[in-house]
C-alpha positions in Angstrom: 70.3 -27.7 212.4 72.3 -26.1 215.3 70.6 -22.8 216.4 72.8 -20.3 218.5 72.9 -20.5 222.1 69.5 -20.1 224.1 68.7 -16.3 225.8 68.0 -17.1 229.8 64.9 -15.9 231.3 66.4 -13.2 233.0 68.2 -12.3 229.6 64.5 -11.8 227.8 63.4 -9.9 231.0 66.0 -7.7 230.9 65.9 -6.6 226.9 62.1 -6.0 227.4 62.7 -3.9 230.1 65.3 -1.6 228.0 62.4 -1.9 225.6 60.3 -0.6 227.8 61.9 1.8 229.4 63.6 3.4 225.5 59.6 3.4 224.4 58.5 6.0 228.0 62.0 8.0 226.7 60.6 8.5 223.5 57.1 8.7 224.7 57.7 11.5 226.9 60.1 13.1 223.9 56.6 13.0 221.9 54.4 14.4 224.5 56.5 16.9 225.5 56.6 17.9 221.6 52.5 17.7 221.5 52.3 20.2 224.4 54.4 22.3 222.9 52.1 22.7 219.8 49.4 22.5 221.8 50.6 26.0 223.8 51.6 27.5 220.2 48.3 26.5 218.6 46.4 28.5 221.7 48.9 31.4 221.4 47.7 32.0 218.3 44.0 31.4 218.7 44.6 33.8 221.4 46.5 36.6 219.0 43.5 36.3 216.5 41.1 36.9 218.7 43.1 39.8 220.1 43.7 40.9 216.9 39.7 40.8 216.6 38.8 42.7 219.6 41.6 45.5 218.8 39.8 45.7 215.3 36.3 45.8 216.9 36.9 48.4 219.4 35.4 46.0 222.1 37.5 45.2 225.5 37.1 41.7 227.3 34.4 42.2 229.3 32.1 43.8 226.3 32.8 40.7 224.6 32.4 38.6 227.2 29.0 39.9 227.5 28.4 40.0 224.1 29.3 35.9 223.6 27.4 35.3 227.3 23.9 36.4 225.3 24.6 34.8 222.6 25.0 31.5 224.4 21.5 32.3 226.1 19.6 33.3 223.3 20.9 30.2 221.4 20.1 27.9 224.5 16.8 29.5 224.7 16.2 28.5 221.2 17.1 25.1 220.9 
């Protein structure tokens, strides 16, 4: 049985190599998509707790202390 011509060495090196180089394309495409989640996921764990403190009454630094003690008396405790 005839098969089709033979691909060259340089021929195989040179369709892995557009391979390789679609597959970065596309990973960068995807991990610039992931960061972009990434950011809105913060923004809105950012918001809630925002959204907490407003409700609260308590500025940053009152609940910075308030999560700094915590972290203590829990160390202290375990």
């Amino acid at each position: 049985m005839a098969r089709g011509q033979r691909r060259t060495i340089e021929e195989k090196i040179a369709e892995k190599e557009e391979l390789i180089a679609a597959l970065r394309t596309r990973l960068k495409s995807e991990q610039s998509e992931l960061d972009a989640l990434n950011r809105e996921k913060k923004n809105r764990d950012l918001d809630s707790l925002n959204q907490l403190l407003e409700s609260t009454g308590l500025d940053i630094s009152e609940a910075s202390d308030i999560l700094q003690d915590y972290i203590q008396n829990r160390a202290s405790q375990s």
